[in-house]
N, C-alpha and C positions, 0 to 999 in steps of 0.2 A: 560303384566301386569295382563290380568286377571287369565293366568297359575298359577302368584304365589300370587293372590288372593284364587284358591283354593288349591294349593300343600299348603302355609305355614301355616295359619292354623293348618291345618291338622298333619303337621310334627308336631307342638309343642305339639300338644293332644296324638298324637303318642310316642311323647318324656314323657310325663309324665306320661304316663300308664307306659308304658315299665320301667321307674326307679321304679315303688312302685309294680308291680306285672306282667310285660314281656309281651310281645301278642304286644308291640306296631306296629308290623310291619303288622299286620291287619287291622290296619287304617290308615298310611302311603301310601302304595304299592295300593291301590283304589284311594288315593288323585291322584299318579301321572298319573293313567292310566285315573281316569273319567278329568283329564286338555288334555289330549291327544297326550300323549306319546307313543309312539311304547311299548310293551313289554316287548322284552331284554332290553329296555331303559331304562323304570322305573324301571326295576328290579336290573340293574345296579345302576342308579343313587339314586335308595333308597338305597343300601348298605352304598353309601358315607355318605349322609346325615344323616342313622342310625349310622356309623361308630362311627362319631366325636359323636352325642350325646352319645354314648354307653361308648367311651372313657371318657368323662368328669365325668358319674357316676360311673364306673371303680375306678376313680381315687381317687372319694370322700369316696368312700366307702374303698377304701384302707387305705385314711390315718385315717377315722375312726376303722381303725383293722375289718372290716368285711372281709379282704382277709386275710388268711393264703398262704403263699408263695409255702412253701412243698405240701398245698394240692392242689391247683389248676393246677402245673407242669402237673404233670400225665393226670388231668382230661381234660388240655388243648389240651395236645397230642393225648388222647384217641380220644377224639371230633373230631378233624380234620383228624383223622384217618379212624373213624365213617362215617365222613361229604362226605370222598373222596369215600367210599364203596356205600354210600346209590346213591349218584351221579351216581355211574355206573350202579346203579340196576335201576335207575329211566329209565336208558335208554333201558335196555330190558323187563321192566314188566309196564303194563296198570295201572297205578293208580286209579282207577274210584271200583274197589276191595277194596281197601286199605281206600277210602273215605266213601265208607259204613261201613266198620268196625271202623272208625273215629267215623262217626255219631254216633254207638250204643253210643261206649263207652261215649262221650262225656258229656250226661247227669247223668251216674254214676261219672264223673268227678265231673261235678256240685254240686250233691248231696255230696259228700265227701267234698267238700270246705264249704259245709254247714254248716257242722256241728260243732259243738263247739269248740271241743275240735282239731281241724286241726292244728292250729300252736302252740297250746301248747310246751313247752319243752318239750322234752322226754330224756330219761337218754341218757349220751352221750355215743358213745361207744370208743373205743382207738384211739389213733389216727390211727394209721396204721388198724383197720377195715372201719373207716370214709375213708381212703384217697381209700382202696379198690372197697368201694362202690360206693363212689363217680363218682370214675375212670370209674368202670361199667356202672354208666348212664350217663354219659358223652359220654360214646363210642355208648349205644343203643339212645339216642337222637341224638348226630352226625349222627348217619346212617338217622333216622327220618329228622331231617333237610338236608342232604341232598339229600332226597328220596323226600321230601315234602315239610317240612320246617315251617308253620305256628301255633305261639303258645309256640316254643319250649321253649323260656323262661318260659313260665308259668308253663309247664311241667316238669324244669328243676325245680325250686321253691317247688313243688308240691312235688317230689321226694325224693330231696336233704333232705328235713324235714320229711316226712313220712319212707323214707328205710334210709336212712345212718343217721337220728337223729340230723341234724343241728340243730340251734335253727335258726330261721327264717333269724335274719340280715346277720351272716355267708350264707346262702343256697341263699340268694340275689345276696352276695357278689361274690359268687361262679359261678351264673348263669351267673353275668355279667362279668366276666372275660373268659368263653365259648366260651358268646356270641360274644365277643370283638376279640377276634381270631381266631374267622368261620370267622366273618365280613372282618375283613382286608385280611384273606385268599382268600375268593371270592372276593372280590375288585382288587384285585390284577389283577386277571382273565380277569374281567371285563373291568380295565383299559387297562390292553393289547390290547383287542379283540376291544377298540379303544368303548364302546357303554353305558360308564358313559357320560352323558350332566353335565359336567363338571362345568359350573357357575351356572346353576341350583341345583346341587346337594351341592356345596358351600354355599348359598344363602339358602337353607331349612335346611343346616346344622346349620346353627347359630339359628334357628327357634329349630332343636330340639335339639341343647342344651343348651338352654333356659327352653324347658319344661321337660329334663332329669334332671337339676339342679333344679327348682319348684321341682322335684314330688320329689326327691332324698332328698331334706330337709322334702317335706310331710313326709317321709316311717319312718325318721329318730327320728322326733315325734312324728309319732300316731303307724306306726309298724301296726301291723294284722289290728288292725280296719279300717284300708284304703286297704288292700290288699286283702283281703274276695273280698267288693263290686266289686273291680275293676277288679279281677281275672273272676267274676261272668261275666259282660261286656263281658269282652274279649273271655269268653267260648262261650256267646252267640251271639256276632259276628260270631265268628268261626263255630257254628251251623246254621247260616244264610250262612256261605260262604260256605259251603258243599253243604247246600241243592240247591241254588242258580248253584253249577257245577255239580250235578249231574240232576237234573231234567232242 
């Protein structure tokens, strides 16, 4: 009882970051390890639990038209293409390089989400240079998520708006259909290798999609003005959990 006194919680705050600006799995993936889960466990059994929430806002956001069909194909396949490259590098290079150079950047992150004009509309470009581009960070965050992994939603948001010119709720939309097919992808893995805790990771899943549904009607009404603050959060989580493994 008291495990999922502190996992659910935690999922559903996780669940409602992650619909209105990504990073949920920074608050998540600590729930299940400070309840006292093995590692490959929680890290498994968060998959599930973000799976289904990730799916539910997948889906909301679909039948609001924030998914375009043609463009997410490519950028799907890129990702998991991405996801399975960064996977193999994670396994011959020292990441603790790779977390410093995190940290610099992080705070230029921050500063650009500051600024005013971040999720503005910007002129759109054609389709076929959007789906391009798109596909391009799909593939260089793929590798990042599966070199690393934390945040990548938010990065993907941050991207999709700034280089390929989405207007925000598409570049959500977009993020979350990525994220939705790394997920199942690694889950898959996971279930195999037999090391999801299976009615735990059930049981925090109804927790976050409960708070993917919440934040998902948030985003739906206020849009940037909830997504700055939260993004902001989640940056600075992520700057706490670097300095936290590296020192």
């Amino acid at each position: 009882m008291l495990k999922f006194l502190i996992i659910c919680p935690m999922v559903f705050l996780a669940g409602f970051v992650d619909a209105i600006a990504g990073g949920g799995g920074l608050i998540s993936l600590p729930a299940y390890l400070f309840a006292g889960l093995p590692v490959h466990n929680a890290i498994a059994t968060n998959k599930l639990s973000s799976a289904m929430g990730t799916t539910v806002t997948t889906i909301k956001f679909a039948k609001n038209g924030y998914i375009k069909l043609r463009q997410i194909i490519t950028c799907v396949i890129a990702a998991m293409i991405g996801s399975a490259i960064g996977a193999r590098i994670s396994l011959t290079v020292d990441d603790y390089l790779f977390k410093i150079i995190m940290l610099v950047l992080l705070p230029f992150i921050a500063f650009y989400v500051l600024r005013k004009k971040t999720f503005i509309d910007r002129a759109p470009y054609s389709e076929t240079k959007t789906i391009l581009l798109s596909t391009a960070i799909a593939f260089v965050l793929g590798v990042y998520d599966g070199f690393y992994g934390p945040g990548t939603g938010t990065f993907l948001i941050l991207l999709l708006t700034a280089v390929a010119h989405m207007e925000l709720t598409r570049a959500n939309g977009t993020a979350k259909s990525i994220n939705l097919a790394t997920n199942y992808a690694s889950l898959a893995v996971y279930l195999i290798s037999g090391k999801v805790i299976v009615l735990t990771g059930l049981i925090a899943g109804v927790f976050n999609i409960a708070g993917n549904y919440l934040g998902a009607r948030l985003f739906e009404s206020k849009g940037a003005k909830f997504v700055k603050p939260i993004m902001l959060i989640v940056i600075a989580i992520y700057i706490v959990k670097l300095i936290t493994e590296i020192f």
